[in-house]
C-alpha positions as CSV (number, residue, x, y, z in Angstrom):
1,X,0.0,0.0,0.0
2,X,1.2,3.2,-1.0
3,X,0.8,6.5,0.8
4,X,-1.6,9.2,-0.2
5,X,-0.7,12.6,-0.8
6,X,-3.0,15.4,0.6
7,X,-2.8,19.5,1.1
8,X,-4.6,20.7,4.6
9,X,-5.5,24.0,4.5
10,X,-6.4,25.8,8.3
11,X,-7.1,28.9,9.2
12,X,-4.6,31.6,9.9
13,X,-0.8,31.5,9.6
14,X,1.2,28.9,12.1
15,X,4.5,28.6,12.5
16,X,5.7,25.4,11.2
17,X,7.3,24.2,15.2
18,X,4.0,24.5,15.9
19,X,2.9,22.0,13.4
20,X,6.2,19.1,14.6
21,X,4.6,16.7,16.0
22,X,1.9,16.8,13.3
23,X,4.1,14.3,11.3
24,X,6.4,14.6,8.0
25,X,4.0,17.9,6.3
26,X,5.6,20.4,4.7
27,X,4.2,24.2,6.0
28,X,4.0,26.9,3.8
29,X,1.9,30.2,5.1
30,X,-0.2,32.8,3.7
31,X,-1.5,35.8,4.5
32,X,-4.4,34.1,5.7
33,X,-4.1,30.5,5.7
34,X,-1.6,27.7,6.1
35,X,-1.3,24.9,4.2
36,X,0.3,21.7,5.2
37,X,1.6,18.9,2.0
38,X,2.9,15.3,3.0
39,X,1.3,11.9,2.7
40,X,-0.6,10.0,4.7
41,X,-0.5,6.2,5.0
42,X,-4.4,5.8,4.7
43,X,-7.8,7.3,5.8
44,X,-6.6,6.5,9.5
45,X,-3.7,8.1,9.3
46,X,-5.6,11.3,7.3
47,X,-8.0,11.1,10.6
48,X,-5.3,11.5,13.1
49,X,-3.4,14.3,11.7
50,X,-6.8,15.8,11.5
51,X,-7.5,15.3,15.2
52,X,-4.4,17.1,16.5
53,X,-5.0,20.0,14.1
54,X,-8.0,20.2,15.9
55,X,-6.5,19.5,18.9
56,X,-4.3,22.8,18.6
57,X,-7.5,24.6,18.1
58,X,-7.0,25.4,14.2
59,X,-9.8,25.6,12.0
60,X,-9.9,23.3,8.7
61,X,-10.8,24.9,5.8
62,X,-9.9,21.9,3.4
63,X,-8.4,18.8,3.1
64,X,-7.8,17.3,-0.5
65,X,-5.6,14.6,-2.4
66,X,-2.8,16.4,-4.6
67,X,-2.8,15.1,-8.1
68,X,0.3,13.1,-7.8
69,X,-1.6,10.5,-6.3
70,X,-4.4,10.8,-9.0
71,X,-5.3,7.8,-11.8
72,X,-7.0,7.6,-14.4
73,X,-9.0,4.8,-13.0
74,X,-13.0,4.7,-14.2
75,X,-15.3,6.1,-12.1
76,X,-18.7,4.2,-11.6
């Protein structure tokens, strides 16, 4: 199984040592939001970075997959 690239995007601009124990994310800010990039083993994993973004009181504002991790496989 093959980790899942995502970008988290919360509310506000935090410093990235805030974000360390988050796991292996990249943080980039802007004005208003910061975005986090990294992989995630699986929907578990996706849940409990999730968790302690919530845990540090920052609001989500979106979660997605990056297309690196998208195929062309058929939709139903």
């Amino acid at each position: 199984m093959t980790a899942t690239a995502f970008e988290i995007r919360v509310r506000g601009r935090v410093d990235a040592d805030s974000l360390a124990e988050i796991g292996d994310f990249d943080v980039t800010t802007a004005p208003e939001v910061t975005i986090l990039t990294g992989h995630a083993a699986d929907q578990v994993a996706l849940i409990g970075v999730l968790t302690q973004l919530r845990a540090l009181g920052l609001t989500l504002l979106e979660v997605r997959r990056t297309p690196e991790d998208l195929t062309d496989e058929a939709v139903d």
